[in-house]
C-alpha positions in Angstrom: 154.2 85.2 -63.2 151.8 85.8 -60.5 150.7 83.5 -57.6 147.4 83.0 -59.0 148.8 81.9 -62.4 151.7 79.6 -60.7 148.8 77.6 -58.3 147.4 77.0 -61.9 149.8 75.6 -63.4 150.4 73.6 -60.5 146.8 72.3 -60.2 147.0 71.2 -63.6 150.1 69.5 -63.4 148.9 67.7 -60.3 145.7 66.6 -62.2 147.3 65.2 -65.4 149.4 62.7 -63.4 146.0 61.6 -61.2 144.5 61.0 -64.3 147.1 59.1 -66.0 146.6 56.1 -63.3 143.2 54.3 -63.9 141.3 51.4 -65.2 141.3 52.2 -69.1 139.1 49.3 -69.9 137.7 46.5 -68.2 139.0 43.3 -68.8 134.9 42.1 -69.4 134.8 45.2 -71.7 138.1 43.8 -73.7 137.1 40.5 -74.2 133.6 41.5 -75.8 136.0 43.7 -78.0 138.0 41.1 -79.1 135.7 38.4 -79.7 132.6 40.2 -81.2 130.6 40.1 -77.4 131.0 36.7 -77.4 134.1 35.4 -75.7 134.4 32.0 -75.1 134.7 30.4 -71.9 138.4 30.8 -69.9 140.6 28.0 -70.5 143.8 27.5 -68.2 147.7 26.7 -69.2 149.4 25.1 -66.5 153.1 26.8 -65.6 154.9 23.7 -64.9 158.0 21.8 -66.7 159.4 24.3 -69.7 156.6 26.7 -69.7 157.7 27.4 -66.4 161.3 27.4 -66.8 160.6 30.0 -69.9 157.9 31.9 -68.5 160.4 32.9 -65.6 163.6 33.6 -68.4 161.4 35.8 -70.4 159.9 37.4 -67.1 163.3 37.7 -65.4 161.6 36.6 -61.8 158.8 33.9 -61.6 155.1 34.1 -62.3 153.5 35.1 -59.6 150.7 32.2 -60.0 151.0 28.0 -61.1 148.0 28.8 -64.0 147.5 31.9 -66.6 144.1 32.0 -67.4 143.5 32.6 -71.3 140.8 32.6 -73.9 140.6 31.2 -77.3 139.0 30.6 -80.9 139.6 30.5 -84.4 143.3 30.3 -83.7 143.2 33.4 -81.3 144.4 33.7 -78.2 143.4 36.7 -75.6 145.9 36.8 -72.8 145.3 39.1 -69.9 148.4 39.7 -68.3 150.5 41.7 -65.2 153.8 43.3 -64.9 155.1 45.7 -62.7 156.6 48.7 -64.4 158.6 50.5 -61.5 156.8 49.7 -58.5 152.9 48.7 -59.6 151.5 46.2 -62.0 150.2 47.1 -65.1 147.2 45.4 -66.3 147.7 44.3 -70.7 145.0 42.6 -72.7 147.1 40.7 -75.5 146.1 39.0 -78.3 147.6 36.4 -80.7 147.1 34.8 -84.2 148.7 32.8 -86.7 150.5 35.9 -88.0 151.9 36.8 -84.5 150.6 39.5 -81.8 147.4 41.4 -83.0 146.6 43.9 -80.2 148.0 45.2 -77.3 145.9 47.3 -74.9 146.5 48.7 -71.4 143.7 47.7 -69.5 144.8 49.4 -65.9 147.9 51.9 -65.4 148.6 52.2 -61.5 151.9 54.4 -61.5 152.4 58.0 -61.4 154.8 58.2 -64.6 154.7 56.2 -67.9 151.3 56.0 -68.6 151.9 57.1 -72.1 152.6 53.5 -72.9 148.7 53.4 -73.3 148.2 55.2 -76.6 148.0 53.7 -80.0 151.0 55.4 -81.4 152.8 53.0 -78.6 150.5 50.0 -78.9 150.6 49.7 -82.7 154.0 49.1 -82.6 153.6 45.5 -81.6 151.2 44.1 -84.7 152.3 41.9 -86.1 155.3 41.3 -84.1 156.8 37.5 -83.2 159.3 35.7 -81.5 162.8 34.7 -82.5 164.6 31.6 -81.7 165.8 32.9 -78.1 162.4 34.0 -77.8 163.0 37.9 -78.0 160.4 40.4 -80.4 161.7 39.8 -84.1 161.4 43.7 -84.4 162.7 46.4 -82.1 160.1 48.7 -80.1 160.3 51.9 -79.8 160.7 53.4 -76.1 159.2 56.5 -74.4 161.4 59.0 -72.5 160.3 59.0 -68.7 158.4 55.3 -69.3 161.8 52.8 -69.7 159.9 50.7 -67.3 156.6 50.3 -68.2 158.1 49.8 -72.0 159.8 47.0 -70.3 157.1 45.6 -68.6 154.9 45.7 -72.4 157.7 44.4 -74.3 158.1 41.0 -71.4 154.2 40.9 -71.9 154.3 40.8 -75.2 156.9 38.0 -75.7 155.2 35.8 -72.6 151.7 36.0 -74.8 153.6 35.2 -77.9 155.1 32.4 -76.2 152.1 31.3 -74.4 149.9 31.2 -77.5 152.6 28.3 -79.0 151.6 26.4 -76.2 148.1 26.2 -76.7 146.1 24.3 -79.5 145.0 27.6 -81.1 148.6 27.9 -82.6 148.1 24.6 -84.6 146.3 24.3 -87.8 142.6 23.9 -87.8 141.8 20.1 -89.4 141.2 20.5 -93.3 
């Protein structure tokens, strides 16, 4: 292989990890996408007593705030959510029905190595999913070689939104 051909390869290698960190979509742009460009306005759930005391066991440190911010209607819930996955947050739009989680989308990727955690044929593993009764996914997910921890991070997200959406009003029944 000549030098010409191995600063190629290089360059290209170089580029496909600069482009695997970015803002995906924006959270604005989510929200329209979830609830037909009309989302309605925030609403705020209050970490404090046993939402905080589970928030933190199904984190495995403490939220990083004393309110989640969260939208809602016709017993949906959109959540948008951070984790870190090795060393930066990850940025997840989550949401939740009656019938458990119903999409799962990376909004913003800021490390250099797991970004495949983005694509549908990660994401799509989650439909549908719920809790259990210690509060774990009722169905195993999947991992990515090379993304252990930003699997990790998706899979906490995942059960904190789950979680989250029992404590709101969304998860009751609608009055016949």
């Amino acid at each position: 292989m000549n030098v010409r051909n191995l600063c190629f390869l290089l360059l290209m290698l170089l580029a496909s990890h600069a482009l695997a960190r970015g803002v995906y979509q924006t959270p604005e742009a989510f929200l329209d996408e979830v609830f037909d460009a009309t989302p309605p306005a925030p609403q705020v759930l209050w970490l404090k007593g046993d939402i905080k005391v589970t928030a933190e066991e199904i984190l495995g440190h403490r939220y990083p705030g004393l309110r989640i911010r969260y939208w809602g209607g016709d017993q949906r819930t959109a959540w948008i959510l951070e984790e870190i996955g090795k060393e930066k947050p990850i940025t997840v739009g989550l949401v939740v029905n009656p019938q458990g989680m119903e999409l799962v989308r990376v909004l913003e990727f800021r490390e250099s190595r797991g970004w495949e955690i983005r694509y549908p044929f990660f994401t799509a593993q989650f439909q549908g999913l719920g809790l259990t009764s210690t509060r774990e996914l009722d169905q195993p997910i999947d991992g990515i070689s090379g993304a252990t921890l930003s699997v990790r991070a998706l899979k906490k997200l995942a059960r904190l939104a789950l979680y989250l959406h029992q404590q709101t009003e969304f998860s009751r029944d609608p009055a016949p």
